[in-house]
N, C-alpha and C positions, 0 to 999 in steps of 0.2 A: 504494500500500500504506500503511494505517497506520502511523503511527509506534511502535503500541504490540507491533510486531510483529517490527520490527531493532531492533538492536543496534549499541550506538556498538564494542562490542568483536569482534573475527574471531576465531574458534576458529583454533584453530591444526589445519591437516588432520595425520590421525592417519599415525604413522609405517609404515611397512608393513612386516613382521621377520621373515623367514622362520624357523618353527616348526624348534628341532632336531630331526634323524633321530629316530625311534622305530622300534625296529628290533622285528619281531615275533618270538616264539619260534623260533629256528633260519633268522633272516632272516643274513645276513650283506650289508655294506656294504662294497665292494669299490674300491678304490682303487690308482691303479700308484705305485713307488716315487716317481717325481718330481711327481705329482699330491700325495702327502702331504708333500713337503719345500717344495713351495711355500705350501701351507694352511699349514702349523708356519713358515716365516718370515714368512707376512702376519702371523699370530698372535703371533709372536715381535716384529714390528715394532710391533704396535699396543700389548704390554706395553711396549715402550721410551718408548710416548708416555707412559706411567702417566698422573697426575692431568689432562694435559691431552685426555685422550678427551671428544670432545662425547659426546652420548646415542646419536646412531647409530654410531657405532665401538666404544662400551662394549655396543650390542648386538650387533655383529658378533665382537666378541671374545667373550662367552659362546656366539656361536652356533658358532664355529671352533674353540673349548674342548671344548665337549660334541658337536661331529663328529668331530672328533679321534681323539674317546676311542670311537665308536662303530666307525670304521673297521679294516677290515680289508686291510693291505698282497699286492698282488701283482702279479709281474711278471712279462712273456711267454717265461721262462727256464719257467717249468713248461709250457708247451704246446709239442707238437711241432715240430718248425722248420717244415714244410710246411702247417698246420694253422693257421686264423684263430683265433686265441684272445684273452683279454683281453689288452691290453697290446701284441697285434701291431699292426705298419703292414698298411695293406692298399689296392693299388691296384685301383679296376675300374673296368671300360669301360661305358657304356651303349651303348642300340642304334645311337648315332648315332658312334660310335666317340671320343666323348669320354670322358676318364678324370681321374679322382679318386683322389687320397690320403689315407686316414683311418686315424684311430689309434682302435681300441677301448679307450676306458677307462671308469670309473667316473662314474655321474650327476654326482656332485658335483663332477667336473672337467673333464667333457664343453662344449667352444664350438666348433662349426661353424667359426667365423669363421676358427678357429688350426687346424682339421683336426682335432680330435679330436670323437668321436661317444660316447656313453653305449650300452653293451653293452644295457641298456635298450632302446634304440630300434627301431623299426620296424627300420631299414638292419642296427643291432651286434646284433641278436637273427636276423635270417636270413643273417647273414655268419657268427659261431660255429660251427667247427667243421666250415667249408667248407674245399676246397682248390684250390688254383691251377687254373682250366680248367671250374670249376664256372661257371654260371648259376643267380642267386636271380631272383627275383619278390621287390616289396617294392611294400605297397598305399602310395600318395601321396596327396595333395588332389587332384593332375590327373591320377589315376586309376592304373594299375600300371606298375611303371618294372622293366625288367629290365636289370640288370647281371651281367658274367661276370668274375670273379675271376683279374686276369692277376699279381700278384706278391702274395706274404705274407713279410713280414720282421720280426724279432723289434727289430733297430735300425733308426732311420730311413733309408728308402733316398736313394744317394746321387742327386741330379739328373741 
């Protein structure tokens, strides 16, 4: 390659900053009590660093500011005891009689990894509103997976 073509200098790759919520007319952004106390202490934590915020923590702090303020608080004391609602636990079994624990909450606090799932998703949008002894269908990548709803608790079940 010609020389007239690089550069003694490397851009710097661009930061990547996830765009705040934009909530559409009569969208509500839905969030459980302890999903929003831990977004308001990270937030809280990263005003403690004040002036020493690099660029990517001064953007996560605007972006934890204005979700914040877009969220709407709710927790699984408004749905029925019996009834999979937002904020409940919910254990189900697949066909092969393995079982999983997940916790329906809000996108913005939803990680697999820790058990909780986004009401959003494929799984928290066909578990809503089910009750213990139901079977859902839920389309997968490796095709349809069915699970039957063997416990719904409003606090985490004991082991």
């Amino acid at each position: 390659m010609s020389k007239a073509f690089t550069t003694e200098e490397t851009p710097e790759a661009p930061t990547l900053v996830r765009e705040p919520p934009r909530l559409r007319p009569g969208e509500i952004r839905l969030v459980t009590p302890e999903g929003y106390a831990a977004l308001r202490a990270e937030l809280e934590g990263l005003r403690a660093l004040g002036a020493r915020l690099d660029e990517e923590r001064s953007r996560r702090l605007v972006l934890l500011d204005q979700m914040l303020a877009a969220l709407t608080v709710l927790g699984p004391e408004r749905v029925p005891e019996d009834e999979v609602g937002f904020g409940s636990w919910v254990v189900v079994e697949d066909q092969g009689g393995a079982r999983a624990t997940w916790r329906i909450v809000g996108s913005d606090e939803a990680d697999a990894r820790r058990g909780t799932i986004s009401a959003l998703s494929p799984l928290g949008r066909a578990l809503l509103g089910r009750k213990v002894g139901e079977t859902i269908e839920v389309e997968r990548p490796d095709g349809v997976r069915e699970f039957t709803i063997r416990e719904v608790h409003r606090l985490p079940p004991t082991p």
